[in-house]
N, CA, C and O atoms as a Maestro MAE file, in Angstrom:
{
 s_m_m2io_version
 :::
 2.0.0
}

f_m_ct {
 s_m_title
 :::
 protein
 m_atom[260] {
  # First column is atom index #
  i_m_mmod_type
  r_m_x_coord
  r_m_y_coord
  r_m_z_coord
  i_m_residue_number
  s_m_chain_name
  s_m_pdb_residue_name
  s_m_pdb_atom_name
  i_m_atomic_number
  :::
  1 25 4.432 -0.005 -13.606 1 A "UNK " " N  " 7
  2 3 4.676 1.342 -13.148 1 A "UNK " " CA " 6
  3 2 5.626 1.291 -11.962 1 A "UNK " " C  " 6
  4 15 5.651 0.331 -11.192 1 A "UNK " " O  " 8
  5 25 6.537 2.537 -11.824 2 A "UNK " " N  " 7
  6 3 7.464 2.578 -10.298 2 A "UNK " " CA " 6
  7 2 6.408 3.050 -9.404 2 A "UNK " " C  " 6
  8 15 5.487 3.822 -9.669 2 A "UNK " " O  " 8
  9 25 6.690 2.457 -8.291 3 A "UNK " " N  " 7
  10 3 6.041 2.925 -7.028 3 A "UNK " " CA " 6
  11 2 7.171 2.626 -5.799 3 A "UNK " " C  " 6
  12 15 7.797 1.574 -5.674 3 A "UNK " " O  " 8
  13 25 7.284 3.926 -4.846 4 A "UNK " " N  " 7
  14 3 8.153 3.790 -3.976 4 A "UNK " " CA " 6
  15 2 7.248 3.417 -2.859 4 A "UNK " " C  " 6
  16 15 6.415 4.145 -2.320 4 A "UNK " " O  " 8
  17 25 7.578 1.963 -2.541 5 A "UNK " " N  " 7
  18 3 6.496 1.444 -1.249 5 A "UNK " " CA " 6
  19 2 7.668 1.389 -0.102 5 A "UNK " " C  " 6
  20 15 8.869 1.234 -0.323 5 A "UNK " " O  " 8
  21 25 7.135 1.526 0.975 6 A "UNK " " N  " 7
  22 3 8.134 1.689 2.581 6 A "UNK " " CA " 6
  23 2 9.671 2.598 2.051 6 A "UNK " " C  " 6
  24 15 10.717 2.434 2.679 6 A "UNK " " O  " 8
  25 25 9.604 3.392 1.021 7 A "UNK " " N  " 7
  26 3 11.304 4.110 0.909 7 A "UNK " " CA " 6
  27 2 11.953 3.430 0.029 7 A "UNK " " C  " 6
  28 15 13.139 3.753 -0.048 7 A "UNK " " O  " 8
  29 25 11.442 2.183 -1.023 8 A "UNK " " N  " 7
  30 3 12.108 1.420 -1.996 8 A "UNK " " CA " 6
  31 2 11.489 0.993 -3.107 8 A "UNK " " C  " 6
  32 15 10.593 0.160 -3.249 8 A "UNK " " O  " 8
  33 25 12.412 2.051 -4.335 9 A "UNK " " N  " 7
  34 3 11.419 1.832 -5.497 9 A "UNK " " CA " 6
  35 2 10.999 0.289 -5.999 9 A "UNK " " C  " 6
  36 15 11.872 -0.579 -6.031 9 A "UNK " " O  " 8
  37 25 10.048 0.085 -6.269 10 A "UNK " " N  " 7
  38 3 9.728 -1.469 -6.703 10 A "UNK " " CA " 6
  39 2 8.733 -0.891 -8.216 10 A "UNK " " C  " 6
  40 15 8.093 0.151 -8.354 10 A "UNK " " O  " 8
  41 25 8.949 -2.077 -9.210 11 A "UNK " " N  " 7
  42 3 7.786 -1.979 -10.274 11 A "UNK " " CA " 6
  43 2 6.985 -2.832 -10.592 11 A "UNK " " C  " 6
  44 15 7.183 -3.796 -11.332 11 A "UNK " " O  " 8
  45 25 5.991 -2.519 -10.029 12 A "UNK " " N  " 7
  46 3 4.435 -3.355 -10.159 12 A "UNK " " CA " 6
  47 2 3.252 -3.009 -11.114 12 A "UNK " " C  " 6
  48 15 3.019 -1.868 -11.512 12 A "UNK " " O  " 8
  49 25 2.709 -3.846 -11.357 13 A "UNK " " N  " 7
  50 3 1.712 -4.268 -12.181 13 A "UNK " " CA " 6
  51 2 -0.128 -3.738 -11.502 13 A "UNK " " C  " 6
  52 15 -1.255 -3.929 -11.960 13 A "UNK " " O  " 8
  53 25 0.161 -3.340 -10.793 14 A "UNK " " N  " 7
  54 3 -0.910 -3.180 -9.389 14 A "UNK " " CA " 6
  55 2 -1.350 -1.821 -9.965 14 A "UNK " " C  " 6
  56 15 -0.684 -0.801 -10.144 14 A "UNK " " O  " 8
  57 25 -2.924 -2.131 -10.258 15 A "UNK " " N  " 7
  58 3 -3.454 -1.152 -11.055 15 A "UNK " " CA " 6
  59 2 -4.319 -0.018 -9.088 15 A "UNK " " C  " 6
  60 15 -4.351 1.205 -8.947 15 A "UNK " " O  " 8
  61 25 -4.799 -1.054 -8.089 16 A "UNK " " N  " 7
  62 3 -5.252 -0.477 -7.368 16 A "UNK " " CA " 6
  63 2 -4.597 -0.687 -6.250 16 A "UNK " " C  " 6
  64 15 -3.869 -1.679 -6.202 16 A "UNK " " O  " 8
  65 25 -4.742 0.529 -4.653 17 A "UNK " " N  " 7
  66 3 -3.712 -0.202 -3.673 17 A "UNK " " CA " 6
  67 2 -4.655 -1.382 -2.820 17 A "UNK " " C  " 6
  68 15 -4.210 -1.838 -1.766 17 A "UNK " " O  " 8
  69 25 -5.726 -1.746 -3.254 18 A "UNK " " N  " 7
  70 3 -6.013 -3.616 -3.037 18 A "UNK " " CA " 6
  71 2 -4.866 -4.975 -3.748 18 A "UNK " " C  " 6
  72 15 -4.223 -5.884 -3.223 18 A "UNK " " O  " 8
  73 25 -5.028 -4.574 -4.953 19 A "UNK " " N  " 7
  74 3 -3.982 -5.492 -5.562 19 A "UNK " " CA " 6
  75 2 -2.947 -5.344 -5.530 19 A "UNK " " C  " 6
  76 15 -2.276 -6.279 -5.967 19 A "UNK " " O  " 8
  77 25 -2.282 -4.242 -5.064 20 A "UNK " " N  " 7
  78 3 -0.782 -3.906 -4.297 20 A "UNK " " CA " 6
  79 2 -0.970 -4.860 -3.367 20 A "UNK " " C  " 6
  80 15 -0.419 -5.959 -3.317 20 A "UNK " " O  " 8
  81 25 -1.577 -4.512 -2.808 21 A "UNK " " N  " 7
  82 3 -1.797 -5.485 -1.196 21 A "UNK " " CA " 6
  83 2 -1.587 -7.040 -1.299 21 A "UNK " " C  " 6
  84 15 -1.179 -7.867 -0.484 21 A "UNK " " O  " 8
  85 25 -1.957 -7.118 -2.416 22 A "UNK " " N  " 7
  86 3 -2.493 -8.627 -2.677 22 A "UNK " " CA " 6
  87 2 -1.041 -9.255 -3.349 22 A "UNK " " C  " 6
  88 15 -0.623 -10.357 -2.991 22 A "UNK " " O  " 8
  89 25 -0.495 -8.616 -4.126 23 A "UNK " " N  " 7
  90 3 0.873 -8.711 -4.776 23 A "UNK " " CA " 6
  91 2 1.762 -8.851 -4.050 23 A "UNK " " C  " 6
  92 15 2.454 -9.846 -4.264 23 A "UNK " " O  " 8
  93 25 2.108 -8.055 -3.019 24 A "UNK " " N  " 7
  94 3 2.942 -8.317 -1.834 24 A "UNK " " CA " 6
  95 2 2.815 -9.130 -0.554 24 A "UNK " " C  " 6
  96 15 3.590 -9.271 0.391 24 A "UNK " " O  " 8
  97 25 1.785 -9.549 -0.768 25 A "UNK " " N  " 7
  98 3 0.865 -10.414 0.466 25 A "UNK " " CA " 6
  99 2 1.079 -9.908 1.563 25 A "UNK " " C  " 6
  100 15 1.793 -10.332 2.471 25 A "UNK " " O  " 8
  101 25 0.350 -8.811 1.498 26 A "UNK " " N  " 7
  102 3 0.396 -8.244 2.516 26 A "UNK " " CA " 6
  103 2 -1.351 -8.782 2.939 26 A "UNK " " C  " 6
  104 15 -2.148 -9.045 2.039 26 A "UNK " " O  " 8
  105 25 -1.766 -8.887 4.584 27 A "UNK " " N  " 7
  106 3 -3.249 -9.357 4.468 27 A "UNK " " CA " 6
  107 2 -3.150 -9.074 5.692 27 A "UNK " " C  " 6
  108 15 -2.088 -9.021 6.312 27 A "UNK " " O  " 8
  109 25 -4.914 -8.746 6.404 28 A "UNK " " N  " 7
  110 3 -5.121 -8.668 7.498 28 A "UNK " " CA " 6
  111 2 -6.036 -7.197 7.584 28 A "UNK " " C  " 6
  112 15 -6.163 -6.357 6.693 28 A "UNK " " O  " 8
  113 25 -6.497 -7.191 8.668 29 A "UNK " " N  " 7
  114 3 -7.299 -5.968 8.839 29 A "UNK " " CA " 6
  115 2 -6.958 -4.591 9.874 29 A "UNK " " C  " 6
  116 15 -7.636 -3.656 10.299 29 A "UNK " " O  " 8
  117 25 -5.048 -5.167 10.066 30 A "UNK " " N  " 7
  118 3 -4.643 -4.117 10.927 30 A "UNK " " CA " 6
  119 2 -3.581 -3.582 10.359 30 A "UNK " " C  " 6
  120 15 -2.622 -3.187 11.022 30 A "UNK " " O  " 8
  121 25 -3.649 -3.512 8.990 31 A "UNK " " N  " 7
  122 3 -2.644 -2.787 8.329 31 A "UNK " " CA " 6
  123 2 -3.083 -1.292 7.918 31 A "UNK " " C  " 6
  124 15 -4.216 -1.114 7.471 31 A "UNK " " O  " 8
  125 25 -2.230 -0.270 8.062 32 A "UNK " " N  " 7
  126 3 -2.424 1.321 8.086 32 A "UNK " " CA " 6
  127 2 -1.425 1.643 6.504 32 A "UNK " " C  " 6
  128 15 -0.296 1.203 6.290 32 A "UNK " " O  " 8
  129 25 -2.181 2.448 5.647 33 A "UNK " " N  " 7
  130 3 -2.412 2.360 4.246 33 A "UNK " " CA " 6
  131 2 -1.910 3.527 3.949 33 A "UNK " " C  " 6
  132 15 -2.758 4.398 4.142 33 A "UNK " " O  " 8
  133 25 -0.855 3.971 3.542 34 A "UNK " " N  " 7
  134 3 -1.137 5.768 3.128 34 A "UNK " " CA " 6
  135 2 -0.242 5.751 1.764 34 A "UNK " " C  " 6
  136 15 0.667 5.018 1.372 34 A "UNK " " O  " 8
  137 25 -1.028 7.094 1.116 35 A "UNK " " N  " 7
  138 3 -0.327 7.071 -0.708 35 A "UNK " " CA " 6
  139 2 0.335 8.461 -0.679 35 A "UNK " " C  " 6
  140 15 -0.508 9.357 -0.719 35 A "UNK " " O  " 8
  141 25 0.869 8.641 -0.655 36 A "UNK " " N  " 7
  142 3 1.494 10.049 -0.906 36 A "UNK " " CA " 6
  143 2 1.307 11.251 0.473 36 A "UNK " " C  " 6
  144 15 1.162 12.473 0.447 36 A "UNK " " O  " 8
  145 25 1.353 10.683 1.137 37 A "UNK " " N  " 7
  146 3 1.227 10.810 3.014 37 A "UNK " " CA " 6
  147 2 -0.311 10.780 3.393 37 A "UNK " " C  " 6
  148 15 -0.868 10.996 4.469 37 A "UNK " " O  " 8
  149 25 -0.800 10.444 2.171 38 A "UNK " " N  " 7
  150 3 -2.694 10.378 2.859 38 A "UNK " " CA " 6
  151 2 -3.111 8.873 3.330 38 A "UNK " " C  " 6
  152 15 -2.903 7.816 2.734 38 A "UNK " " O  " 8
  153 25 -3.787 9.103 4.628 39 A "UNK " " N  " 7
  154 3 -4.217 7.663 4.682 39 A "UNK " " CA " 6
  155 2 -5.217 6.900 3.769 39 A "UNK " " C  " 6
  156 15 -5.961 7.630 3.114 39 A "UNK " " O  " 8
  157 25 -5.293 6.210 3.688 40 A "UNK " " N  " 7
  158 3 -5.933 5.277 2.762 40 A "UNK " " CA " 6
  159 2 -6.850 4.450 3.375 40 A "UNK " " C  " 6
  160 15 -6.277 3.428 3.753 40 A "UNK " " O  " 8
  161 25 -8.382 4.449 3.717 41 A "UNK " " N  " 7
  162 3 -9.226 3.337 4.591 41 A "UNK " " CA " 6
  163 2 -9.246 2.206 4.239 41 A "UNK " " C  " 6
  164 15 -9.058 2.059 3.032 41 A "UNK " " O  " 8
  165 25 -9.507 0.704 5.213 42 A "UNK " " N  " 7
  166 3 -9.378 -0.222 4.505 42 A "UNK " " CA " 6
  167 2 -10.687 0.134 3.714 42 A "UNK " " C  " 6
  168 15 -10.270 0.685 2.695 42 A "UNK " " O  " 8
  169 25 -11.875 0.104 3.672 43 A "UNK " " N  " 7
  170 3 -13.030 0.182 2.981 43 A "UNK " " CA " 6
  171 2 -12.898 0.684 1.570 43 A "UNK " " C  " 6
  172 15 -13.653 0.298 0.678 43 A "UNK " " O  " 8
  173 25 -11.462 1.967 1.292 44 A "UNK " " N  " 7
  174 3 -11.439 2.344 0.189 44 A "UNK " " CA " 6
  175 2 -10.296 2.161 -0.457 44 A "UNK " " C  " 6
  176 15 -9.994 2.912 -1.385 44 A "UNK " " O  " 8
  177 25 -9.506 1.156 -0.072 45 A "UNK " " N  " 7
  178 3 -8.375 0.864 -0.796 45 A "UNK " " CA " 6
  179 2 -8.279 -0.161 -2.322 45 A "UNK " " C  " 6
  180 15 -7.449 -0.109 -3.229 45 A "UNK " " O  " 8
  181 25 -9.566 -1.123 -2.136 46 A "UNK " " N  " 7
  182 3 -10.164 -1.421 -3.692 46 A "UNK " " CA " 6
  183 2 -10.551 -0.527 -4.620 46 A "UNK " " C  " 6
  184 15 -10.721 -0.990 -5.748 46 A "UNK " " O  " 8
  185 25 -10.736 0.607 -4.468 47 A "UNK " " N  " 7
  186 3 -11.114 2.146 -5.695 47 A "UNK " " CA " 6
  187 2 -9.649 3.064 -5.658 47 A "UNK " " C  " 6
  188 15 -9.364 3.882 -6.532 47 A "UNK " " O  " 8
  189 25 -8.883 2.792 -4.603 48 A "UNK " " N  " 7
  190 3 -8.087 3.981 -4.923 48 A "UNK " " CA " 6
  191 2 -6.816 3.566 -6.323 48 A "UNK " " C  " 6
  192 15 -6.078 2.599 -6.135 48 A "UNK " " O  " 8
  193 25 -6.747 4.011 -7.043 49 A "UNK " " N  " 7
  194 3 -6.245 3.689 -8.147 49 A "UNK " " CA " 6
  195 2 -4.704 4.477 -7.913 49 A "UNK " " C  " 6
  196 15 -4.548 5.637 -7.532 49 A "UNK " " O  " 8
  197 25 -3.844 3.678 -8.192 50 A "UNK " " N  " 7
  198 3 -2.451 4.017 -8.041 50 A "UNK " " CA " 6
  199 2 -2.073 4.597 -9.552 50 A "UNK " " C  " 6
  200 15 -2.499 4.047 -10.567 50 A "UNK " " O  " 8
  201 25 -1.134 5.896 -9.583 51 A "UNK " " N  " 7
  202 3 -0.025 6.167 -10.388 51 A "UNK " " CA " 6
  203 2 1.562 6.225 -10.375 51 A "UNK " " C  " 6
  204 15 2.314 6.523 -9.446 51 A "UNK " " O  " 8
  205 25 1.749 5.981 -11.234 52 A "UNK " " N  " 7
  206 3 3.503 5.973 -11.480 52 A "UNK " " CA " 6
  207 2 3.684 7.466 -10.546 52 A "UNK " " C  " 6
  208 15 3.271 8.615 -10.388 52 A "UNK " " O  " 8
  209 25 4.717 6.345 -10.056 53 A "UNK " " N  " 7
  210 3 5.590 7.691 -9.080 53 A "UNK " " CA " 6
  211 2 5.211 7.635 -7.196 53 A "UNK " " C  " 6
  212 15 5.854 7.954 -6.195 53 A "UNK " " O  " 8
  213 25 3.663 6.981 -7.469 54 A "UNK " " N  " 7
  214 3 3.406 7.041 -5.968 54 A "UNK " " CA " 6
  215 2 4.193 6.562 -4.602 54 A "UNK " " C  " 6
  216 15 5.047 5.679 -4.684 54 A "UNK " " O  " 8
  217 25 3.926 7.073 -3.561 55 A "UNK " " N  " 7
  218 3 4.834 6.716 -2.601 55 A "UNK " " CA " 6
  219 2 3.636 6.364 -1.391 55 A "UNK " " C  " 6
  220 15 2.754 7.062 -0.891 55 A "UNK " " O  " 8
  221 25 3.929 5.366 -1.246 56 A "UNK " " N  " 7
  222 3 2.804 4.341 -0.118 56 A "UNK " " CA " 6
  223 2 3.638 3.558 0.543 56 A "UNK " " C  " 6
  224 15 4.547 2.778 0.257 56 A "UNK " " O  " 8
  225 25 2.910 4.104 1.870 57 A "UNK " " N  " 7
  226 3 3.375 3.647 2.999 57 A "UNK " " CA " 6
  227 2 2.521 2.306 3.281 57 A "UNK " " C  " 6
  228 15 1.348 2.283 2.909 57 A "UNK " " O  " 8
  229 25 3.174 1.017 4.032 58 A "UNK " " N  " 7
  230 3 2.473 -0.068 4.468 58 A "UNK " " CA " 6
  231 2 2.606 -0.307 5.560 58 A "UNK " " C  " 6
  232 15 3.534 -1.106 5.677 58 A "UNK " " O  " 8
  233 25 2.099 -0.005 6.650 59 A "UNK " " N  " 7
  234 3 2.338 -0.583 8.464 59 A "UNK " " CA " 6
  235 2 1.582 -1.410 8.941 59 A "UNK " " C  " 6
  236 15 0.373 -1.503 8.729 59 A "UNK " " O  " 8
  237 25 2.143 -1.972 9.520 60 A "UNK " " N  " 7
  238 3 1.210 -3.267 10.476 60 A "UNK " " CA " 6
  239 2 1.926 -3.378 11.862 60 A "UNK " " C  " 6
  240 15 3.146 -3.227 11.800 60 A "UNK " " O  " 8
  241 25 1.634 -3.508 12.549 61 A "UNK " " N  " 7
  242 3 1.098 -3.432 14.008 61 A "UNK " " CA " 6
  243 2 2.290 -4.647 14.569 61 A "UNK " " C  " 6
  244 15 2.107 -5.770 14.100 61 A "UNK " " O  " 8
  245 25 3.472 -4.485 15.525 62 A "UNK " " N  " 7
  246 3 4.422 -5.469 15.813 62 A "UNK " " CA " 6
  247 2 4.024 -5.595 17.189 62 A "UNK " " C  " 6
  248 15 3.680 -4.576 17.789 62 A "UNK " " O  " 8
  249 25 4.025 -6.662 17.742 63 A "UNK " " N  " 7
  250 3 4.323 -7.295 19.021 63 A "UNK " " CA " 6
  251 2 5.066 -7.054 20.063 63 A "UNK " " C  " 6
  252 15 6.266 -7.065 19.789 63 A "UNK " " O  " 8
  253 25 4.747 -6.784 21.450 64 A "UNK " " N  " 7
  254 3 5.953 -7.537 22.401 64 A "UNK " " CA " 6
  255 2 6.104 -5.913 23.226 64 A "UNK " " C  " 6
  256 15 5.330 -4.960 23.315 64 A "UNK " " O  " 8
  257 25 7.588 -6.187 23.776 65 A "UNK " " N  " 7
  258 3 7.445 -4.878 24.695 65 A "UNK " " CA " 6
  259 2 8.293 -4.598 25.179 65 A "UNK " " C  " 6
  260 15 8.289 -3.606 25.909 65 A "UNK " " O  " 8
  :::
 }
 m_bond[259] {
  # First column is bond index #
  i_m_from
  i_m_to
  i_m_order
  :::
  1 1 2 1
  2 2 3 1
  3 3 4 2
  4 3 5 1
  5 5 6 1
  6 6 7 1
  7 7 8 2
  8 7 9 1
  9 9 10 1
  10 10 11 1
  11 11 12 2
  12 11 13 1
  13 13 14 1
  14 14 15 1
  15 15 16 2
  16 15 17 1
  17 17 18 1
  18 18 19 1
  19 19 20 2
  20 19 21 1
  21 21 22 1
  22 22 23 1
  23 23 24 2
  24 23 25 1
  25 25 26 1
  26 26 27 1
  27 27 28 2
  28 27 29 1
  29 29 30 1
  30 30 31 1
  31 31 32 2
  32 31 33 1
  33 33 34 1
  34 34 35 1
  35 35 36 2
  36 35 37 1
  37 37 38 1
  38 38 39 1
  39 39 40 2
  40 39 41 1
  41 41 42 1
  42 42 43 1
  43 43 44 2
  44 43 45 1
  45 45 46 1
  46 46 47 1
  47 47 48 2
  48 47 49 1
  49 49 50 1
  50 50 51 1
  51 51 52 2
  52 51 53 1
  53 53 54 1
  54 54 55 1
  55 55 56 2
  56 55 57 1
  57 57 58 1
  58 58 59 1
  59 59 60 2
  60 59 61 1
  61 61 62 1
  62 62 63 1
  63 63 64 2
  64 63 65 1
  65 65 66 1
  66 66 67 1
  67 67 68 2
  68 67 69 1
  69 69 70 1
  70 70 71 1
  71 71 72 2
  72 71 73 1
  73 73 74 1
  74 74 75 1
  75 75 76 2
  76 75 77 1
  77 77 78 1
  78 78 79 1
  79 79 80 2
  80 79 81 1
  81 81 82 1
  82 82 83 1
  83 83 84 2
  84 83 85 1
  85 85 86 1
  86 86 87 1
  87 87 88 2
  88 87 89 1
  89 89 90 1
  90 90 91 1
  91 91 92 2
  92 91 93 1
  93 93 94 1
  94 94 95 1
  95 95 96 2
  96 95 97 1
  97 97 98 1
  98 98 99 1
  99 99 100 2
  100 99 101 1
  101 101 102 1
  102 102 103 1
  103 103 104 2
  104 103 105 1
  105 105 106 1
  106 106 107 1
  107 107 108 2
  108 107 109 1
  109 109 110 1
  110 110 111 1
  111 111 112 2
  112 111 113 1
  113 113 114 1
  114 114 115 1
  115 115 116 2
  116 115 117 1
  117 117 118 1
  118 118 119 1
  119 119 120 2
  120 119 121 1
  121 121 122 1
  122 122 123 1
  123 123 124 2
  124 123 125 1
  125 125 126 1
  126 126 127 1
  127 127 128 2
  128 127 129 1
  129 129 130 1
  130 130 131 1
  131 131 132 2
  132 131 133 1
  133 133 134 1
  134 134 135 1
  135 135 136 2
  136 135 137 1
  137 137 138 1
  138 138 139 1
  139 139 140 2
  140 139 141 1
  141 141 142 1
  142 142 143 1
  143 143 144 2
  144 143 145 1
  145 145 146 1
  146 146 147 1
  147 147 148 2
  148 147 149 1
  149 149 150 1
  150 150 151 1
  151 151 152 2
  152 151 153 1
  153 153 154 1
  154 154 155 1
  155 155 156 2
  156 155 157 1
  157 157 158 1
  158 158 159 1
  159 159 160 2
  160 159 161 1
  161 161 162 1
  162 162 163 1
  163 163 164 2
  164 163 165 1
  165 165 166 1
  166 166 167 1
  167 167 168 2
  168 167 169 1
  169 169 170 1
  170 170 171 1
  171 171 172 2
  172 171 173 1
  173 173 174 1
  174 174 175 1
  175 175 176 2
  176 175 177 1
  177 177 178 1
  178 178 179 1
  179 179 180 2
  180 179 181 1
  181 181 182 1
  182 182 183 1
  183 183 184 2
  184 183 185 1
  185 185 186 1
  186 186 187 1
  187 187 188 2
  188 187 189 1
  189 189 190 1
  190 190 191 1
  191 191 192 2
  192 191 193 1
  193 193 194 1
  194 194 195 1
  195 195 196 2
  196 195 197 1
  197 197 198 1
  198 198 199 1
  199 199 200 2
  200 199 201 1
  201 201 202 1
  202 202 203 1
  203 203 204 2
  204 203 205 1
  205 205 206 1
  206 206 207 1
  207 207 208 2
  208 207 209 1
  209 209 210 1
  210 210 211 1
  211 211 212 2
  212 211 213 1
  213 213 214 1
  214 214 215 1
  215 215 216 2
  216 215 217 1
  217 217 218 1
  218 218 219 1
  219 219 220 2
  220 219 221 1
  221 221 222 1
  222 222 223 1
  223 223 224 2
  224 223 225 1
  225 225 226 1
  226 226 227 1
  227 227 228 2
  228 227 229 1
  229 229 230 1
  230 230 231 1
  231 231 232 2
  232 231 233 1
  233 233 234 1
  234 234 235 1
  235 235 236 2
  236 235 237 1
  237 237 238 1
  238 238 239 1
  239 239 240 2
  240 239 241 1
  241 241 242 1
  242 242 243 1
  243 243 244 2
  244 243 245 1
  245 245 246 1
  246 246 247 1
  247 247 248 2
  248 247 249 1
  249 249 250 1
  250 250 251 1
  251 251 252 2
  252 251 253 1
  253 253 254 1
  254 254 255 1
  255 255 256 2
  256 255 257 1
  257 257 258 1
  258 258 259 1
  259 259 260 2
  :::
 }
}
């Protein structure tokens, strides 16, 4: 399916946005999750089930100052 992740269409195989996560290696517990401008908890990102077309945001937390 297309999914536009950070503003760039990509096509993945990623039935949920856990295994998105996991596909892109993305990992850690300070990453901020959102599908179509909704946030996404880490607790519920193994159930939320992705469709063609979605647009998910991935942020994580940068360093320094």
């Amino acid at each position: 399916m297309k999914l536009i992740i950070n503003g760039e269409t990509q096509v993945c195989e990623a039935v949920t946005l856990a295994e998105l996560l996991h596909v892109l290696e993305y990992e850690g517990d300070w990453l901020a999750t959102a599908v179509n401008g909704d946030l996404v908890h880490r607790e519920d990102r193994a159930g939320h089930l992705l469709d063609d077309g979605d647009r998910i945001e991935i942020l994580s937390p940068m360093q320094g100052g």
